[in-house]
PyMOL CGO cylinders between C-alpha atoms (Angstrom):
from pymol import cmd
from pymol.cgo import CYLINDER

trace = [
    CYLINDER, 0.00, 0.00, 0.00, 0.89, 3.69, -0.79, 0.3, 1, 1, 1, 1, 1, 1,
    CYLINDER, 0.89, 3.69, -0.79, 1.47, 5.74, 2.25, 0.3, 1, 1, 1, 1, 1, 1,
    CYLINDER, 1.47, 5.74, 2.25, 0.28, 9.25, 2.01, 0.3, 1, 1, 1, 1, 1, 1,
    CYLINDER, 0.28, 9.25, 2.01, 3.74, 10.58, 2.00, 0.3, 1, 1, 1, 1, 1, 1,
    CYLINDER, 3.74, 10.58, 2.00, 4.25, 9.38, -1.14, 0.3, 1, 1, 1, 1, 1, 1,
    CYLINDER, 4.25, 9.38, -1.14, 1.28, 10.40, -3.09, 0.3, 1, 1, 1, 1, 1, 1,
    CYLINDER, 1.28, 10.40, -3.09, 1.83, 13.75, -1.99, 0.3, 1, 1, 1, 1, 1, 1,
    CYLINDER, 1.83, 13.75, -1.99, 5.02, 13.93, -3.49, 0.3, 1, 1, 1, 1, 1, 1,
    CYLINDER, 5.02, 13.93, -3.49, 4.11, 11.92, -7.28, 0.3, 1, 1, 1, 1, 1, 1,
    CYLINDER, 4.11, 11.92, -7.28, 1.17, 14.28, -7.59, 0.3, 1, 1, 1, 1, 1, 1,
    CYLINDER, 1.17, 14.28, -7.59, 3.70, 17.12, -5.98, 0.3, 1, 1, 1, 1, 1, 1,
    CYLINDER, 3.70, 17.12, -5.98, 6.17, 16.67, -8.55, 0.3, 1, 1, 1, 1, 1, 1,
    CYLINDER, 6.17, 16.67, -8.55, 3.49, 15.51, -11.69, 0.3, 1, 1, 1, 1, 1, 1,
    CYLINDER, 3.49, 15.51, -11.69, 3.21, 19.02, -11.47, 0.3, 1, 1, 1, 1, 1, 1,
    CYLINDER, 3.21, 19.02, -11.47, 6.52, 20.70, -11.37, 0.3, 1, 1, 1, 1, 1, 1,
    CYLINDER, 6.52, 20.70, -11.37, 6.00, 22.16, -8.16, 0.3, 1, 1, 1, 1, 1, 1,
    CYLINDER, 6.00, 22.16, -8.16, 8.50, 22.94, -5.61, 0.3, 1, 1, 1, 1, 1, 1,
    CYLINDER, 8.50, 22.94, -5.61, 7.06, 21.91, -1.82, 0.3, 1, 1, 1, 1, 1, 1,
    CYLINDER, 7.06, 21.91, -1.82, 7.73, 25.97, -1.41, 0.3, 1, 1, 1, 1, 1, 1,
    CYLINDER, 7.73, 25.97, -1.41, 5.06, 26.08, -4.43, 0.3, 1, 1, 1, 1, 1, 1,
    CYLINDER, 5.06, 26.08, -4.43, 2.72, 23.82, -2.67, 0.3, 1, 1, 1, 1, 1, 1,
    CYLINDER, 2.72, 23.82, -2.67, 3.08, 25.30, 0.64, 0.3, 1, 1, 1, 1, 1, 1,
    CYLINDER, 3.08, 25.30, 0.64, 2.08, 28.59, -1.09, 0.3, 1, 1, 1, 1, 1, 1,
    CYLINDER, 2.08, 28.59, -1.09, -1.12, 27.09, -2.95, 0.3, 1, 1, 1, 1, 1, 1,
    CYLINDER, -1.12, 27.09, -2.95, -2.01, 24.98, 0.27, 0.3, 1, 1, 1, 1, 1, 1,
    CYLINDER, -2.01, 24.98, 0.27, -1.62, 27.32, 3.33, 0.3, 1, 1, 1, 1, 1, 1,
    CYLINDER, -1.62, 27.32, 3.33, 0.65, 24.88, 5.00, 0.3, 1, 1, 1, 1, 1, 1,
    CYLINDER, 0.65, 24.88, 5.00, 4.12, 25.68, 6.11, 0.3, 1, 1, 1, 1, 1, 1,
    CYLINDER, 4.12, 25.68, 6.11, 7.15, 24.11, 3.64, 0.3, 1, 1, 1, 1, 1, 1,
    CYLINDER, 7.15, 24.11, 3.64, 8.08, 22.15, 6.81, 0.3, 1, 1, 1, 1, 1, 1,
    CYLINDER, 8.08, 22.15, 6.81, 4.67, 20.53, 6.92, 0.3, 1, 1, 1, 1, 1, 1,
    CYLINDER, 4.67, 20.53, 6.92, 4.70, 19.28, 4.06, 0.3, 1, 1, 1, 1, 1, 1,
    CYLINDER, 4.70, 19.28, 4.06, 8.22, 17.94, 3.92, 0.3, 1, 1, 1, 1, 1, 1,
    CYLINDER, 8.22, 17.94, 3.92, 7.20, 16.21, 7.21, 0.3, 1, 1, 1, 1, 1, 1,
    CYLINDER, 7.20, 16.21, 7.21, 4.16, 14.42, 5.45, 0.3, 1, 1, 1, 1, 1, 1,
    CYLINDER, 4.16, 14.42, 5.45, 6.57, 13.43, 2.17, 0.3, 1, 1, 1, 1, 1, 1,
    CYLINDER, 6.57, 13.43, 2.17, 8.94, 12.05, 4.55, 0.3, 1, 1, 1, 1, 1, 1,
    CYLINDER, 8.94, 12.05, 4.55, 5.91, 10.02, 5.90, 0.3, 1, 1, 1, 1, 1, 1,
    CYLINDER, 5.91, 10.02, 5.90, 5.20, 11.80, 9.41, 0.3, 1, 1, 1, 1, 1, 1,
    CYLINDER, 5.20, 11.80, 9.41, 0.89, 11.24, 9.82, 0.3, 1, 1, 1, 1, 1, 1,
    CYLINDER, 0.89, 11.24, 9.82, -1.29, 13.93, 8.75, 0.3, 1, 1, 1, 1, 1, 1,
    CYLINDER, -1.29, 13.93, 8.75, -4.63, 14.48, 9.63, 0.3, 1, 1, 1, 1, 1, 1,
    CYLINDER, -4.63, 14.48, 9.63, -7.22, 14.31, 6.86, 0.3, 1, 1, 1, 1, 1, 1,
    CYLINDER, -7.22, 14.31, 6.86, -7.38, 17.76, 6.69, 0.3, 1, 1, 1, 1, 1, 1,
    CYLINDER, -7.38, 17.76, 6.69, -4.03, 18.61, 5.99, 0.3, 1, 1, 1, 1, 1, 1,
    CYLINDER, -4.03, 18.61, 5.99, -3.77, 15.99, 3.43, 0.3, 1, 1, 1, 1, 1, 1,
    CYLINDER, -3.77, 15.99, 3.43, -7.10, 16.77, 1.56, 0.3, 1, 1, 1, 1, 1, 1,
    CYLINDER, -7.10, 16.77, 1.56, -5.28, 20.70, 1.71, 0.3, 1, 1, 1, 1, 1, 1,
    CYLINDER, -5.28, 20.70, 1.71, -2.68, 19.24, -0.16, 0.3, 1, 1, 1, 1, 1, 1,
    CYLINDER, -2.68, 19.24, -0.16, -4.33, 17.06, -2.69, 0.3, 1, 1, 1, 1, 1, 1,
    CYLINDER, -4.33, 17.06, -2.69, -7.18, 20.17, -3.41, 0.3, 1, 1, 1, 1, 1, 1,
    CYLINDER, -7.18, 20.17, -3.41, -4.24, 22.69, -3.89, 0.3, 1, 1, 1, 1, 1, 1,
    CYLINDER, -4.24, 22.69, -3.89, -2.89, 20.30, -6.77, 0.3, 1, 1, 1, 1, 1, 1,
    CYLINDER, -2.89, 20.30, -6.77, -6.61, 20.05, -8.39, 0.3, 1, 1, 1, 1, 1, 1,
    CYLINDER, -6.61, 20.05, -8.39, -6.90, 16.39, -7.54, 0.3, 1, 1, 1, 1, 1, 1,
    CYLINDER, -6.90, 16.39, -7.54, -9.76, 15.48, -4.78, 0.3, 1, 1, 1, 1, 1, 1,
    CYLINDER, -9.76, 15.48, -4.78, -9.90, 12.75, -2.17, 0.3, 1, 1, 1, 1, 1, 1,
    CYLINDER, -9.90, 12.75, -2.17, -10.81, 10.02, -4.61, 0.3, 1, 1, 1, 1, 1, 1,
    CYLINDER, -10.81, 10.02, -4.61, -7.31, 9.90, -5.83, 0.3, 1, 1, 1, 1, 1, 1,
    CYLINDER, -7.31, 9.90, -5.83, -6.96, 7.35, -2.77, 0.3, 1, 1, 1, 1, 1, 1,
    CYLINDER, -6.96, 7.35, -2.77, -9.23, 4.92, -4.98, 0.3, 1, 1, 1, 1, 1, 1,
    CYLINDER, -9.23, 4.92, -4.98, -7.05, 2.12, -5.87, 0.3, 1, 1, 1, 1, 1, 1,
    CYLINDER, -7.05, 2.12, -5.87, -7.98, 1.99, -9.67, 0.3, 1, 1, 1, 1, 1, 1,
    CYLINDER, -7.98, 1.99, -9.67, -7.59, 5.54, -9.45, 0.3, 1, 1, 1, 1, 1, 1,
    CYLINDER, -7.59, 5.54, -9.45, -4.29, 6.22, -7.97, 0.3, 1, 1, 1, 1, 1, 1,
    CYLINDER, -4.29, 6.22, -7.97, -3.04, 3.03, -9.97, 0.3, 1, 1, 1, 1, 1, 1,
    CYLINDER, -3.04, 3.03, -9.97, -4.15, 5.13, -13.38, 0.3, 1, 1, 1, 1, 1, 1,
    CYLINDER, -4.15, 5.13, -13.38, -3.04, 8.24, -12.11, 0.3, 1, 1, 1, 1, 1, 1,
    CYLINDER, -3.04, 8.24, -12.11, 0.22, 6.90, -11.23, 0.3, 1, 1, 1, 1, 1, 1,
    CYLINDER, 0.22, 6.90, -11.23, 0.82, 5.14, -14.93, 0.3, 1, 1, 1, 1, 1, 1,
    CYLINDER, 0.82, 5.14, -14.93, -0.43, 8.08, -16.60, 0.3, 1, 1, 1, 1, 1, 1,
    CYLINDER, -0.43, 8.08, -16.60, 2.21, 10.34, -14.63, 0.3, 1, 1, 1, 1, 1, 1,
    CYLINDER, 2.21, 10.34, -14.63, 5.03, 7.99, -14.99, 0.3, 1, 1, 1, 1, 1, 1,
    CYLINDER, 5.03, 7.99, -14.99, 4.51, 6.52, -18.51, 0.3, 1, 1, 1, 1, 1, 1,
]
cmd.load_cgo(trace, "trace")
């Protein structure tokens, strides 16, 4: 399973974002979100910050989601 961590950093860097970038679009502090890409928890609210800032919503955690997401980003 995919921790959190990580799918904040694929969609993250899908995107060509810094986590400077993302701290500005999200409200959350760079060291935050470093904390949750190195895999610290996060509550549900600071992750669904993250994932709305990068235009994605919750459902991205949907296995046949993520899993198309994921080959579409890395293909």
């Amino acid at each position: 399973m995919t921790d959190t961590g990580q799918i904040v950093k694929m969609l993250r860097k899908s995107k060509g974002w810094t986590i400077a970038e993302l701290a500005f679009r999200s409200g959350l502090s760079p060291n935050t979100i470093s904390n949750v890409e190195r895999g610290s928890n996060c509550t549900i609210l600071v992750f669904d910050s993250l994932v709305e800032a990068m235009g994605y919503e919750l459902e991205i955690l949907k296995k046949d989601e993520y899993e198309e997401e994921s080959k579409d980003e890395w293909a």
